[in-house]
Structure formats: structure tokens, C-alpha cells
C-alpha positions as CSV (number, residue, x, y, z in Angstrom):
1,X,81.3,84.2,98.8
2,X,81.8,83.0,95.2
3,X,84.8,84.3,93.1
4,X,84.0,86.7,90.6
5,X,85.6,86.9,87.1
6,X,85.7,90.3,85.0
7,X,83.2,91.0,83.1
8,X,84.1,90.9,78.9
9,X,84.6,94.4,77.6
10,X,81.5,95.7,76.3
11,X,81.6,96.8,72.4
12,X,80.5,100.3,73.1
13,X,83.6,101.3,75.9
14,X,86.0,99.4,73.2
15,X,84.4,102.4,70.3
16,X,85.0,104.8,73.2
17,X,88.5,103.8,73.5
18,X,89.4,103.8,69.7
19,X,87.7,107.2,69.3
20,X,89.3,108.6,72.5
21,X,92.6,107.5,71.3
22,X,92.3,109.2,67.7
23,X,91.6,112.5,69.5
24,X,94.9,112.0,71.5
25,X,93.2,111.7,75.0
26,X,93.7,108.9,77.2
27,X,91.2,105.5,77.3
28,X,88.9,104.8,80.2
29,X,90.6,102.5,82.7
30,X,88.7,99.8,81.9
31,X,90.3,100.2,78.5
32,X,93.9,100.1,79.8
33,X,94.1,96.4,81.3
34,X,97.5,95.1,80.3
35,X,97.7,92.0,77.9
36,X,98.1,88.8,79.3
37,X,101.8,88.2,81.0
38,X,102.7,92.1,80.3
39,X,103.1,93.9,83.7
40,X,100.3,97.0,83.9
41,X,102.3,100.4,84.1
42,X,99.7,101.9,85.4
43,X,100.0,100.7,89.1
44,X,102.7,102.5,91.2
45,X,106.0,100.7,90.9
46,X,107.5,104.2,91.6
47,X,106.0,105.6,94.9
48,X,107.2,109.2,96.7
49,X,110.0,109.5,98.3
50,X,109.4,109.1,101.8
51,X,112.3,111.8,102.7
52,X,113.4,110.4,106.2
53,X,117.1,111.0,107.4
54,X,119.5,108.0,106.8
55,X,117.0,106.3,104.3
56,X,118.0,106.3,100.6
57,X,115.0,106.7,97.7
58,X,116.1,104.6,94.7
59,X,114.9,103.0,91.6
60,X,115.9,100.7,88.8
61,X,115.1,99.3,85.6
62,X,113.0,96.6,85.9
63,X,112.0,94.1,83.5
64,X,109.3,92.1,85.0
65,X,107.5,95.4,85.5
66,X,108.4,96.7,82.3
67,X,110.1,100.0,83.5
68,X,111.3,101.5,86.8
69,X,110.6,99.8,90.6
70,X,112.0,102.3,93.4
71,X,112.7,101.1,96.8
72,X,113.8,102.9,100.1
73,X,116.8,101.6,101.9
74,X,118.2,102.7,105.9
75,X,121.7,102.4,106.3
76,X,123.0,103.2,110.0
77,X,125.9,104.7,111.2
78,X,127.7,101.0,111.2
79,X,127.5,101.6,107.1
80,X,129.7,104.9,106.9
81,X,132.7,103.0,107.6
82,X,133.7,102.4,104.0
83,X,134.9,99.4,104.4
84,X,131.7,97.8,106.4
85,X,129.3,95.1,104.7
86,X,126.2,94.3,105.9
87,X,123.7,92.2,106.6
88,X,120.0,93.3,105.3
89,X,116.5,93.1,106.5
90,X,114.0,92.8,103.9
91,X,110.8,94.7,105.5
92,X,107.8,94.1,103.4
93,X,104.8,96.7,104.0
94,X,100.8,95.8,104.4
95,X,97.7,95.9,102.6
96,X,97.8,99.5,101.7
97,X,101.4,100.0,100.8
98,X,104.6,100.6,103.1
99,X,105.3,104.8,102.4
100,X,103.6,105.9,105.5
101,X,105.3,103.0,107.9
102,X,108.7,104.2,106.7
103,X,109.2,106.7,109.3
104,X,108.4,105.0,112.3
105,X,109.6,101.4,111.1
106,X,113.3,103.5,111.0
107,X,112.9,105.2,114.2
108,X,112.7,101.5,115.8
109,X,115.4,99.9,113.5
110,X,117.7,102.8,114.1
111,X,117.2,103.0,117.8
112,X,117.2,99.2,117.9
113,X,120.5,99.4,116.6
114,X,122.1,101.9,117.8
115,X,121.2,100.6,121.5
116,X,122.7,97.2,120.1
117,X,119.4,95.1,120.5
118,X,119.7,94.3,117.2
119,X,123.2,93.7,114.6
120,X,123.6,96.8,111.9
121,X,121.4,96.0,109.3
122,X,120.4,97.7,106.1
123,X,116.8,97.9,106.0
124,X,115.3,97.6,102.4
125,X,111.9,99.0,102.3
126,X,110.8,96.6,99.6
127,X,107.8,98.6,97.3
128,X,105.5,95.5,96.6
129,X,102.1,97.8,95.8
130,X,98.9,97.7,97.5
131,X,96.8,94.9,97.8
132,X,98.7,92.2,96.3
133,X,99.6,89.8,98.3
134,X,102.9,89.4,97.6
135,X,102.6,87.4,94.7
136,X,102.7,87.2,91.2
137,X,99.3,88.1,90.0
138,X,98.0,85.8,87.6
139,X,97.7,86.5,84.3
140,X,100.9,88.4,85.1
141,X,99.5,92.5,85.5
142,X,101.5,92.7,88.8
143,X,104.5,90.4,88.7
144,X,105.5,91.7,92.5
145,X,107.3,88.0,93.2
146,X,109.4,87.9,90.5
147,X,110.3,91.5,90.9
148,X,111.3,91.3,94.6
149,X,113.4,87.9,94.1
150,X,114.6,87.9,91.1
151,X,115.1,91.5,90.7
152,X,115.5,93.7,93.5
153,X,118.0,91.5,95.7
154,X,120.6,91.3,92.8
155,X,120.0,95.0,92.8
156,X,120.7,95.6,96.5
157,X,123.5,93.1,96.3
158,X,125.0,95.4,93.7
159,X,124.5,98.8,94.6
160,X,125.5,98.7,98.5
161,X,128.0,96.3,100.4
162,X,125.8,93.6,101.9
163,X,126.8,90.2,103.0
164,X,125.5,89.0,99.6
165,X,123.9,85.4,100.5
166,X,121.7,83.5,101.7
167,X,123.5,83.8,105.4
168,X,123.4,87.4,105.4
169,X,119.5,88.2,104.9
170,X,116.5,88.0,107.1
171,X,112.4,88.7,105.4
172,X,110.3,90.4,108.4
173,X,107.0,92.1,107.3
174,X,103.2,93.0,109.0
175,X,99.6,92.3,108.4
176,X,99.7,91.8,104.4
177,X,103.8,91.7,104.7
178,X,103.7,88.9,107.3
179,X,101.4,86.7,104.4
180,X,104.3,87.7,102.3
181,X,107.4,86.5,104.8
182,X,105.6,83.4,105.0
183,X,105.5,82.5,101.4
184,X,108.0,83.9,99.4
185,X,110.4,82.7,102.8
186,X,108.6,79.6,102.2
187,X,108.9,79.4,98.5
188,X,112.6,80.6,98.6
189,X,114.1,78.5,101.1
190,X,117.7,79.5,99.5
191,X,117.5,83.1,99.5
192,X,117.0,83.9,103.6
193,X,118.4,83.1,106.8
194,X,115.6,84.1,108.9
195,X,111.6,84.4,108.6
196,X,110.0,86.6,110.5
197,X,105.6,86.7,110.5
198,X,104.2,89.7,112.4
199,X,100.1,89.3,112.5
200,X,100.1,88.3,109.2
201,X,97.1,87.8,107.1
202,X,95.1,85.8,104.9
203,X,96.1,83.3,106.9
204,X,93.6,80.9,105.5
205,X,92.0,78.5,102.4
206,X,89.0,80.6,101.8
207,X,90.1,84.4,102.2
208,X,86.9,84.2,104.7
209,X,88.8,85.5,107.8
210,X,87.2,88.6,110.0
211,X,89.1,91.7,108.2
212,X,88.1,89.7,104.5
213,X,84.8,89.3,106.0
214,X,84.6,93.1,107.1
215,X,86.0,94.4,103.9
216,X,84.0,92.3,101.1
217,X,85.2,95.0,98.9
218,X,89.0,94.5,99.6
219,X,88.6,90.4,99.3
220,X,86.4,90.9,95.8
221,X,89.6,92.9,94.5
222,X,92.3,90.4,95.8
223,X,90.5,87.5,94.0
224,X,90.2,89.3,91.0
225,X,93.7,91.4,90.7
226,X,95.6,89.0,91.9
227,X,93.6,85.5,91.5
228,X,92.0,86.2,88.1
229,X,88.6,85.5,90.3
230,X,90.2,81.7,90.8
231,X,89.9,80.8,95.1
232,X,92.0,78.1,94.1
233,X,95.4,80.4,92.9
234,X,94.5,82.1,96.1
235,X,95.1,78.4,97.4
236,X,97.5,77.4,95.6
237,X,100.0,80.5,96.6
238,X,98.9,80.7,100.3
239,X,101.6,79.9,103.2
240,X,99.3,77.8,104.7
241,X,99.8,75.5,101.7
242,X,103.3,75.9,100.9
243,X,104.5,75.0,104.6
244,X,103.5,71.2,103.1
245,X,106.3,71.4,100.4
246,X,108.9,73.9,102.1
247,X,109.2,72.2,105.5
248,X,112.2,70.0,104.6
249,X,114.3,72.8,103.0
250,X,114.1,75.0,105.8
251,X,114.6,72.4,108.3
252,X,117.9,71.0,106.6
253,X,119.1,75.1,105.9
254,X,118.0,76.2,109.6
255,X,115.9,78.8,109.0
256,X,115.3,80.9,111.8
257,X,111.5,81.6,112.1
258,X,109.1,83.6,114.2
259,X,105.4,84.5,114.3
260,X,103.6,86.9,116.2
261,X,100.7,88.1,117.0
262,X,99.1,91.0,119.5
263,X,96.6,89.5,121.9
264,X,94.0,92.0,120.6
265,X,94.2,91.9,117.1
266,X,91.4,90.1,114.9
267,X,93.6,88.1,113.2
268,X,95.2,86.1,116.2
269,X,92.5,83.1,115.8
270,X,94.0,82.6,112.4
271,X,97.6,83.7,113.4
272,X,97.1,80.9,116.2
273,X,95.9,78.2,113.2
274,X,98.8,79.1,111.2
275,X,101.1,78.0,114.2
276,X,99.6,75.1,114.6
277,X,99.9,74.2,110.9
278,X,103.9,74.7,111.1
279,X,103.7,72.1,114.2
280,X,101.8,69.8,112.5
281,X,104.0,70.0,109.2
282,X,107.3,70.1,111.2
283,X,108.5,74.0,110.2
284,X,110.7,75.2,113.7
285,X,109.5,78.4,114.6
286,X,109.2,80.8,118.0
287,X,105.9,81.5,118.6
288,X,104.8,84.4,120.6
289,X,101.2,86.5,121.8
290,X,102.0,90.4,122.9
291,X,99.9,91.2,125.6
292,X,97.2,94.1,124.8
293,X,98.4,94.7,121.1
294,X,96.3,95.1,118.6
295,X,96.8,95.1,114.9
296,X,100.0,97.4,115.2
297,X,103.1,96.6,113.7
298,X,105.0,99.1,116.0
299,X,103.7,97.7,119.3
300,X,104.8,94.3,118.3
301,X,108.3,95.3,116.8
302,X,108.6,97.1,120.5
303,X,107.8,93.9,122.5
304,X,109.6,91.3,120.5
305,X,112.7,93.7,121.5
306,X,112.5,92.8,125.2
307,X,110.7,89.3,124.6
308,X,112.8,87.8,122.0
309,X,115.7,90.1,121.3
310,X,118.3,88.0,119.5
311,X,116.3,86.7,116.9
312,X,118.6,88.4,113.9
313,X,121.9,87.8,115.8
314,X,120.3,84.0,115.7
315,X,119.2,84.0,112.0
316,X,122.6,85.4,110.9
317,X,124.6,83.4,112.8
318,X,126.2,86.1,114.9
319,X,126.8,86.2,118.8
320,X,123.8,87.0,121.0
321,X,123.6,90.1,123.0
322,X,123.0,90.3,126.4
323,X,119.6,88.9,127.6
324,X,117.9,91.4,130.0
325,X,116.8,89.8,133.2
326,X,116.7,86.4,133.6
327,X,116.6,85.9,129.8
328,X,112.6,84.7,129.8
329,X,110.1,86.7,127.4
330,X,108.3,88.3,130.0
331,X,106.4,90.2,127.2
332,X,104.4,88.0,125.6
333,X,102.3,85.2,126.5
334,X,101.6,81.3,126.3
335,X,99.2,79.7,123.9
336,X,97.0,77.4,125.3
337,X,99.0,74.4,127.3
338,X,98.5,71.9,124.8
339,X,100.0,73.6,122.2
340,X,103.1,72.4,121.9
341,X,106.6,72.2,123.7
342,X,107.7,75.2,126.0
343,X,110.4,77.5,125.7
344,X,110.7,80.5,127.8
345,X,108.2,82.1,129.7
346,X,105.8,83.6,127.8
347,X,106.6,82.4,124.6
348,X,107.2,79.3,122.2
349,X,110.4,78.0,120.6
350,X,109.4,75.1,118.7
351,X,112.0,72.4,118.6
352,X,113.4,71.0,115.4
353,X,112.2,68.0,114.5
């Protein structure tokens, strides 16, 4: 399916628009596109507050976005000691925006923790708005990369007690937010410890998987908003192609990586090409399949707990817990044989090269 560029503004809405704004009332929206490399007000860098116990509703002053970005941020009980710093997990939301998932994802996290599967965290909910890939849109409307790193972690870093480096943060997201771990992990090699992909998507060249093909609508708007209608930005930003250019700086920082992927969700036959592409480019990473999952981020998070449950305490350097059973990922299951060297049962740890 071609790219397709906006259409010019037609002299008659641009009339419209000047007479509109003489009698005081607002343009048409087609009338309100940002200039070029000025972030668009309009979309919703502040979002609700999700009101769930232990999670804090926040906002700053943003100058990428031209005003205020708010965030959402669980602290456990670990943080009421005054004296406690913290690691933090940077969870980044899918296609439609992370509000909903705030809930739930903090029920696991806090339960996770508290049952000491996983180290006390913070958990930043990171707002990165719907449909945007993670990226900085081109022409610069949406500037959600620049925002995030260069933005919102000096932020956090400043406002709570974290462990404020590279060591002591890990990027995990779903669907959309998987696409995003992958490349801005990818792109900034220095910032994280650990990587983690959950069924992440567009995991491809041509935005022609089967949820792009399903949702023509949803792939005409990503090319456009974020690509200014260009397939090769889409390209050009993908995971797929930065693993090429970020596979030495992870290797020589020993970044802890994972991927997953539900055996029943449509986007395991590019989940499964992805993998293959960090073999073939050298990127160490754990690879595993959850039996019977579908595209459900909850599901996943759930089995990676029994199938691979140290991955944090690995990514930030910290002892392992104790490995139920015999220590093998019972959970998930193998790729196909000839994929690659074995680690435990039922999933992959690629070696480093």
C-alpha cells in the first residue's frame, strides 16, 4: 500500500479559518496543524489521572512539547523508607495509550514485589500518546523521543530517589511499547541496563504485518503522523534496522535483553523474525513463546514470572532470587530446533557473542 502525503490546505478552509478566528471561535482542525518542528498542543501530553493506590499523577514543564507532559509513577512499600533509592522500570503503554493498563500493570508489579519475584522498583508509567510509535514524529508535531529521554528521566531522577544511572534502569513495554523498548533501548545504549520486548509490533520494513493489514486505517495514520507519509522514516526508525548499528554498544555494556511473545498472538511470526534478526546481528537476548497467550500483556507479564523470573535482578546487577523448581522455564516454549543455541527448557538465552 503506497504512503500517502497530506493533502495542501485548500484556499476556502484557510478563509474559514481567518474568519473563524476574527469572531473568536476556534479553527477547524485541519486548520490547527503545528508549524514545522513546533510540538502540536493539541494532542494529549496531559492524560487523567488514573487514581490507583500507591501510584503518583505528575506533570512537568516540558520543552520539547511546548508545555506540560504528566506521567504516573508506583512506588512500593520498599520506597517509604526515607532513606531508600531505587531502581526504576520504565513501562511504556501500546497503540492506544497506557491509562487503562495502569491498574492491572500495578496489581502485577506490586504483587511481583511484594512476593519478592522481582527487586523494589519504581514503575514510571511513561505517557508517550497514542499511535506514535515511540518516536519523534517527523516534521517534529509529536516529539515523544526527545521528551521521554531527554526529558522525563532527568525529571524522575530529580523528583524521587532512584539509582540515577544507567545501572539502575530497565525499559519493558507491550504491543506498540515493545516496538518502543526495542528502539529507543536500541538507540540509547547508555541510558538502560535491561531491554525488555513483550509482543511488540511493527516488527517489520513495510508496516505490512497482519494487525497493519487489518487496520488500513491505523497504518494510513502512522505513516502520515509520524512518517510525514515517507515508508522509508518508518525504515529508518524501526528496531529492526537499528539492531545493525546498536549491536556493539549493547554487547560491550551488557545489556540484559528479552523478547516475548504469546503462542497465540498474530504478531508471533514477526516477533519470531525479529529474534532471528538479533541472532544474525549478534544482539544477546532470552527469547521466549508463552503457551496459549494471545496478544495480552498481562498473561505474558504472569508467565515470564515463573519462566524467567530474575531477569531485573540480572539487568541490575543484583542477586537472584530463588528459582522455583528445578530452575527450567517450564512456561514457555522452544522455537523451532534450528533456531539457535539452548538455554533452559522452554526458552532461549542467547549467548554473547
Amino acid at each position: 500500500m503506497p504512503a500517502r502525503s497530506l493533502p495542501p490546505r485548500r484556499p476556502a478552509l484557510a478563509a474559514l479559518a481567518l474568519a473563524l478566528a476574527m469572531l473568536g471561535a476556534p479553527p477547524p482542525a485541519a486548520a490547527r496543524q503545528p508549524e514545522p518542528d513546533r510540538a502540536d498542543r493539541g494532542l494529549p501530553w496531559v492524560t487523567e489521572d488514573a487514581g490507583v493506590p500507591r501510584v503518583a499523577f505528575r506533570t512537568f514543564e516540558s520543552e520539547a512539547a511546548g508545555g506540560p507532559v504528566s506521567y504516573h509513577v508506583y512506588a512500593p512499600p520498599a520506597y517509604d523508607e526515607p532513606s531508600a533509592r531505587l531502581p526504576v522500570l520504565y513501562w511504556l503503554h501500546g497503540t492506544l495509550g497506557g491509562i487503562d493498563g495502569i491498574r492491572p500493570l500495578t496489581a502485577h508489579f506490586d504483587a511481583a514485589m511484594r512476593a519478592g519475584r522481582m527487586p523494589p522498583m519504581l514503575v514510571v508509567f511513561v505517557n508517550g500518546l497514542p499511535r506514535r510509535l515511540w518516536a519523534d514524529s517527523k516534521g517534529g508535531a509529536a516529539p515523544v523521543e526527545t521528551v521521554f529521554i531527554r526529558e522525563l528521566i532527568p525529571e524522575i531522577d530529580r523528583s524521587f530517589r532512584t539509582v540515577a544511572a544507567r545501572e539502575g534502569r530497565v525499559l519493558e513495554g507491550f504491543s506498540m511499547g515493545g516496538y518502543g523498548a526495542a528502539r529507543l533501548g536500541f538507540a540509547h545504549p547508555d541510558r538502560f541496563a535491561g531491554i525488555s520486548i513483550l509482543a511488540g509490533g511493527p516488527l517489520d520494513l513495510d508496516l505490512d504485518g497482519p494487525r497493519a493489514r487489518r487496520n488500513p486505517r491505523l497504518r494510513d495514520f502512522i505513516l502520515r503522523e509520524v512518517c510525514g507519509g515517507e515508508i522509508d522514516y518508518f525504515r529508518e526508525i524501526s528496531p529492526v534496522t537499528l539492531a545493525g548499528t546498536a549491536a556493539k554498544a549493547l554487547g560491550e555494556r551488557g545489556t540484559v535483553i528479552r523478547q516475548a511473545v504469546g503462542t497465540r498472538d498474530d504478531t508471533r511470526g514477526l516477533n519470531q523474525a525479529f529474534h532471528e534478526r538479533l541472532l544474525e546481528v549478534g544482539i544477546a537476548h532470552a527469547y521466549h513463546e508463552v503457551p496459549d497467550a494471545g496478544h495480552d500483556a498481562r498473561a505474558v507479564l504472569t508467565a515470564l514470572s515463573a519462566t524467567d523470573p530474575d531477569f531485573y535482578r540480572r539487568a541490575l546487577g543484583s542477586p537472584a532470587a530463588a528459582a522455583p523448581g528445578d530452575g527450567a522455564a517450564d512456561g514457555a516454549v522452544d522455537p523451532p530446533a534450528d533456531r539457535g543455541a539452548a538455554g533452559g527448557r522452554g526458552s532461549r538465552m542467547m549467548p554473547r557473542p
